[in-house]
C-alpha positions in Angstrom: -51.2 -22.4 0.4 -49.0 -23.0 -2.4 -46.2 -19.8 -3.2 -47.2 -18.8 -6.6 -51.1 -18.0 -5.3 -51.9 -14.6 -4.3 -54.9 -12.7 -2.0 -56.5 -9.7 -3.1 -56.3 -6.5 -1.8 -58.7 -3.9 -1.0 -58.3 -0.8 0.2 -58.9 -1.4 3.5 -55.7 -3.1 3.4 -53.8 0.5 3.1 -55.0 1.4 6.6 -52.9 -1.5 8.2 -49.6 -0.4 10.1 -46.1 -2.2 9.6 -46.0 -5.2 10.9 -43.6 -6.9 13.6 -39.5 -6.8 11.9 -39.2 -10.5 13.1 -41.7 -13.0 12.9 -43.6 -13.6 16.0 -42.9 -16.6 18.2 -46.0 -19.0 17.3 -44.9 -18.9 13.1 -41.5 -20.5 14.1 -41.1 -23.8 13.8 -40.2 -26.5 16.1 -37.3 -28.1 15.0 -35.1 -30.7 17.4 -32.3 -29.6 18.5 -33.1 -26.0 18.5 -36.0 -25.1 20.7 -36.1 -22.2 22.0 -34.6 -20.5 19.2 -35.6 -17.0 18.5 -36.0 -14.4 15.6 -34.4 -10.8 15.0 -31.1 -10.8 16.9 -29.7 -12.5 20.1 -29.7 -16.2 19.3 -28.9 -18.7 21.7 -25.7 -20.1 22.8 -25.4 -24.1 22.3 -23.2 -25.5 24.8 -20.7 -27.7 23.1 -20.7 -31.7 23.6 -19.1 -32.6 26.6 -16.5 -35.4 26.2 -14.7 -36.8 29.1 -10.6 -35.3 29.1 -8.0 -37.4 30.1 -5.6 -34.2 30.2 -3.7 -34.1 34.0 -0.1 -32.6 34.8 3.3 -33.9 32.6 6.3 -32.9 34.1 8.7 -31.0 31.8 12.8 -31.5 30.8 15.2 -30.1 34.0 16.6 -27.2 31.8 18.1 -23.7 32.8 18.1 -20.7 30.9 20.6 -17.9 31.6 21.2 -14.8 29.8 24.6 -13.2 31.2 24.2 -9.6 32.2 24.8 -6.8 29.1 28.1 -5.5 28.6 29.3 -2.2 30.3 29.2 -0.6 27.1 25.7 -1.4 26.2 24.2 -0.4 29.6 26.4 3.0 29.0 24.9 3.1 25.5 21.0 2.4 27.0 21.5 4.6 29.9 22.7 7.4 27.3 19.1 7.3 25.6 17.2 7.1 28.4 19.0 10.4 29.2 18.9 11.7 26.1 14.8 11.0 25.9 14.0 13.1 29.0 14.6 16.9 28.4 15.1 17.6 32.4 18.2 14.7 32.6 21.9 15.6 32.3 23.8 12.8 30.7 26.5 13.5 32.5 25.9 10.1 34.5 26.1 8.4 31.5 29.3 9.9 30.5 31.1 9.6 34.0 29.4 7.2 35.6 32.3 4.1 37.0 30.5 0.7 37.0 30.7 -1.5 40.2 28.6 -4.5 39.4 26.3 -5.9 36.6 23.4 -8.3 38.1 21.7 -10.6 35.5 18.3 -11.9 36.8 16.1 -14.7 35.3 12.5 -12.6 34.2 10.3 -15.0 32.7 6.6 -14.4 30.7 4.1 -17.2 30.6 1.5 -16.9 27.7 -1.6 -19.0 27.3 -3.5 -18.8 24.0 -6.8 -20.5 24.2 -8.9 -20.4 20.8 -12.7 -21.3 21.4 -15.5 -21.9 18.8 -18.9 -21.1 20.7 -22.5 -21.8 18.5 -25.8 -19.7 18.3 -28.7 -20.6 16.7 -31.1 -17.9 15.2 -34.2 -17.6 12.9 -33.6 -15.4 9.7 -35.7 -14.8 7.0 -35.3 -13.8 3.1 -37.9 -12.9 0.3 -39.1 -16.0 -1.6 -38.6 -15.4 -5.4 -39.3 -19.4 -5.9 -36.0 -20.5 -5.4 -35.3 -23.7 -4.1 -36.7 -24.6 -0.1 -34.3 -27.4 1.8 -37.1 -27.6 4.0 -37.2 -30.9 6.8 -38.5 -32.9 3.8 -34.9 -33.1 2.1 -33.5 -34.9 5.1 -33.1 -34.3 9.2 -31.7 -31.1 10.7 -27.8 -31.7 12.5 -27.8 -30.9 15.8 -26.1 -27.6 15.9 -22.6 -28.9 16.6 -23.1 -31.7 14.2 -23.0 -29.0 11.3 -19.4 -29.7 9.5 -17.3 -26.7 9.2 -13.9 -25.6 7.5 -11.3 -25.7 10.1 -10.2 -22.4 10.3 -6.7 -20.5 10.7 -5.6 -21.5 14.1 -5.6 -18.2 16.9 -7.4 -16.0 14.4 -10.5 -14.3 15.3 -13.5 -15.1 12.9 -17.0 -14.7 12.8 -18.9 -16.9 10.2 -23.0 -17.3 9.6 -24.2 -20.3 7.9 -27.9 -21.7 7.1 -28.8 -25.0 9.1 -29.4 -27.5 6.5 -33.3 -29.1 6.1 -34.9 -26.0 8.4 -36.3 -24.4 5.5 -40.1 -23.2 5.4 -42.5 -20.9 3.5 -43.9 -18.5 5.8 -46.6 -15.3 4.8 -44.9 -12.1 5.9 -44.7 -11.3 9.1 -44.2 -7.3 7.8 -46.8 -7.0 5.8 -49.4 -9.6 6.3 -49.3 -11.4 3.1 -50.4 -8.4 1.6 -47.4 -6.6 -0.3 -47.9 -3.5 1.3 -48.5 -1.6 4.0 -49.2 1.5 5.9 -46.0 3.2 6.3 -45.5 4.2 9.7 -42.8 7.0 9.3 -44.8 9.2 7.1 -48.3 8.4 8.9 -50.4 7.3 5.8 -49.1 9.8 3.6 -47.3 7.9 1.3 -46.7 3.8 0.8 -43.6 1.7 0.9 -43.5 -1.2 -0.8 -42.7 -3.8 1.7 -38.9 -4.5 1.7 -39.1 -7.4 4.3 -41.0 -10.2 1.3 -39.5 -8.8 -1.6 -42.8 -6.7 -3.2 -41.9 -5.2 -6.4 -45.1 -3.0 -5.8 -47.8 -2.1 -3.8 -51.0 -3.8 -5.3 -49.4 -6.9 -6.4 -45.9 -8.6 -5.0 -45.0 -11.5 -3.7 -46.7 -12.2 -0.5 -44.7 -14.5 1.2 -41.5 -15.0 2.9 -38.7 -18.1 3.0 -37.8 -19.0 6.8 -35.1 -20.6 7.8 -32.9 -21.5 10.8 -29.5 -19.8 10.7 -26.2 -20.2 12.7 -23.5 -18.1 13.7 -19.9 -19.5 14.8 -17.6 -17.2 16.4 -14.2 -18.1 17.2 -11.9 -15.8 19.4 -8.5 -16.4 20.4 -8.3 -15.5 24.5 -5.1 -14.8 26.0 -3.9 -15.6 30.0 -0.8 -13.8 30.5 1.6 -13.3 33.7 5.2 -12.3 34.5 6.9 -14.1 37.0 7.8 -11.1 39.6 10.3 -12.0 41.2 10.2 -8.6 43.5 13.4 -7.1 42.6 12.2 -3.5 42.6 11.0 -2.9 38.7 7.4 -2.7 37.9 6.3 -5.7 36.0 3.8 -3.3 34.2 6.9 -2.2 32.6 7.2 -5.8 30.6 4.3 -4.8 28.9 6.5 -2.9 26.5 9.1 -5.0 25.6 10.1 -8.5 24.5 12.3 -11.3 25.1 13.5 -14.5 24.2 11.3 -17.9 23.6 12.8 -20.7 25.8 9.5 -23.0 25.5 6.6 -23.6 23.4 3.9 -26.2 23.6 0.9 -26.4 21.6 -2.3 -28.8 21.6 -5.6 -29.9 21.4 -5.7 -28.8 25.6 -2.3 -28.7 27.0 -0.8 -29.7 30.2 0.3 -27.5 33.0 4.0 -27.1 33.5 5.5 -29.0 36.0 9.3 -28.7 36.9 10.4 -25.3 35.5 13.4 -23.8 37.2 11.5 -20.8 38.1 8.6 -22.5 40.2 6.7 -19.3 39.9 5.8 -20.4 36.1 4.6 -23.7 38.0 1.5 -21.5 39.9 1.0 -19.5 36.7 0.6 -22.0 34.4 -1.8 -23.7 36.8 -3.6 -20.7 37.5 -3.9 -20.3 33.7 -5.1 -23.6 32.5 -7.6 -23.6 35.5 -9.3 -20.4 35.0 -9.4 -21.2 30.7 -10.8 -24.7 31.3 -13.5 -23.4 34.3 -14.4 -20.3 31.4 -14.8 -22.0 28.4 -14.3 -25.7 28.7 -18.8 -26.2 29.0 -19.7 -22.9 27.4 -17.7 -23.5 23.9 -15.7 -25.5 22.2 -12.1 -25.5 22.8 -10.2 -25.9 19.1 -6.3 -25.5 20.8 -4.5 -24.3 23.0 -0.3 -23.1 23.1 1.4 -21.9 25.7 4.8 -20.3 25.6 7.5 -19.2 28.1 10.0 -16.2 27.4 12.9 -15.2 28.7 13.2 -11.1 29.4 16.4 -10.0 30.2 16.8 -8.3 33.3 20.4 -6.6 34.1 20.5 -4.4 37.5 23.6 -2.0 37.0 25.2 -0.9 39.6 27.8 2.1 39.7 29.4 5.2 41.1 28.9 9.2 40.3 30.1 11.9 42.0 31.3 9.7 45.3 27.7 8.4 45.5 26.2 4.9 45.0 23.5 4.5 42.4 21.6 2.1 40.4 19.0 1.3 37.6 17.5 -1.7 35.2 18.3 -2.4 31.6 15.0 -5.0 30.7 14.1 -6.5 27.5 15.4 -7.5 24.0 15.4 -3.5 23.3 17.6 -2.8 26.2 14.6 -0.1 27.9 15.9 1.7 31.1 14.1 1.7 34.5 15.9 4.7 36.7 13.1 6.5 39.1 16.3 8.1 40.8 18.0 9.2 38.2 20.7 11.1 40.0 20.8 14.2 37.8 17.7 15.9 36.9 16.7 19.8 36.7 13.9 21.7 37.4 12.5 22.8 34.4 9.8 25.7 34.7 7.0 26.4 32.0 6.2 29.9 31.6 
């Protein structure tokens, strides 16, 4: 029936309840490419082309990174703080301590970034006010990853809805039946609402019909693999989380290779383990856009030194110089009354 004709209504159309918020299954189209697709919420993931990857290991430059150990000032100057931040801790160590050896480890964090596009495809509706319809008679539907969309900013999360070109269609309203009203169901007959869902501008005449078409929704979500090499020296890797260090490597690609080579062979396993579990999660479910994957250096100093005859020690870690000393050697016993 064209658009512009209407249906008359009696009042026996008063008496009929709200319809259905999305349309039922049977007024959908079939379109190719997206059976299956449903109405109201909870589309369907499309599971990206699959395109055979000639990706496989690429061994990396023989270098060696070593930051030398902090001054004897500065780990006097970091231990003073740490002191200073805990009410309970003399700083007399601090003060008096005599230094016997500074210990420089190699801490390193491996980082992969992996930014995915994944596709759902959903019905939506809008009133119909006579605007133009790009219905299948303009031209074929794309398949759902043959729709061309701006690049986006690389390692940014974004979600973005756009309308499926040619999948258009004039449908009567699923809400109210083609009628332009109906019985509202909140106030039980009491009172009318015109019906929001087509567009009605009243409730004896209105438009009565509704424009359908197939919508689809790109999200794109930047997930991270991260791991510190522990090389079990006695301070909580947990404790990384809170600091940073220096950039020694950086690669970035379409997919990248695992490191091979790397003078810590610890960032060997990681870097496997990463790219494995990132291509097994997403490489069939979504698209991947790029990847990077970065190496940093954290600085690790073990101090040792003297106080009071006795032998202690602690960790200076990080760019920010943070102290790790869970036997600090002068504490009191504070009481809270």
């Amino acid at each position: 029936m064209d658009p512009g004709q209407s249906e008359a209504d009696g009042p026996e159309d008063l008496e009929d309840e709200e319809g259905p918020t999305a349309p039922p299954i049977e007024m959908l189209d079939n379109v190719r490419g997206y059976e299956g697709t449903v109405a109201g919420g909870g589309g369907n993931y499309i599971s990206p082309p699959v395109h055979p990857s000639d990706k496989k290991e690429r061994a990396q430059p023989q270098l060696e990174w070593r930051i030398p150990s902090i001054t004897e000032e500065a780990a006097r100057e970091a231990l003073t703080q740490f002191s200073a931040a805990h009410c309970c801790y003399s700083s007399s160590p601090a003060r008096d301590m005599v230094f016997r050896d500074l210990t420089p480890f190699n801490m390193y964090r491996y980082r992969l970034e992996t930014f995915i596009e994944s596709r759902l495809t959903e019905w939506t509706h809008e009133p119909f006010r006579g605007q133009p319809v790009d219905s299948i008679a303009c031209g074929s539907p794309p398949l759902p990853w043959d729709v061309v969309v701006e690049i986006p900013p690389m390692f940014q999360d974004s979600i973005k809805k756009v309308p499926v070109p040619h999948t258009a269609a004039v449908k009567r309203c699923h809400k109210c039946k083609g009628r332009g009203k109906y019985r509202c169901s909140h106030c039980s007959g009491k009172g009318k609402l015109k019906c929001l869902s087509c567009g009605s501008r009243g409730i004896v005449h209105g438009n009565k019909r509704c424009i359908q078409c197939g919508g689809r929704g790109m999200k794109r979500t930047n997930n991270v693999f991260e791991q510190v090499a522990d090389q079990k020296i006695g301070l909580p890797v947990t404790l990384f989380s809170e600091v940073t260090g220096q950039n020694v490597f950086a690669d970035e690609s379409y997919q990248v290779y695992t490191i091979v080579g790397f003078p810590d062979p610890l960032i060997d396993q990681i870097s496997q383990r990463g790219v494995q579990e990132h291509q097994e999660k997403f490489g069939r479910s979504a698209c991947i856009l790029q990847q990077r994957q970065t190496i940093e250096l954290i600085p690790v100093t073990k101090v040792y030194f003297q106080w009071k005859g006795q032998e202690h020690s602690y960790f200076v870690y990080g760019t920010e110089n943070n102290v790790y000393a869970p036997d600090y050697p002068s504490k009191c016993h504070c009481t809270i009354l």
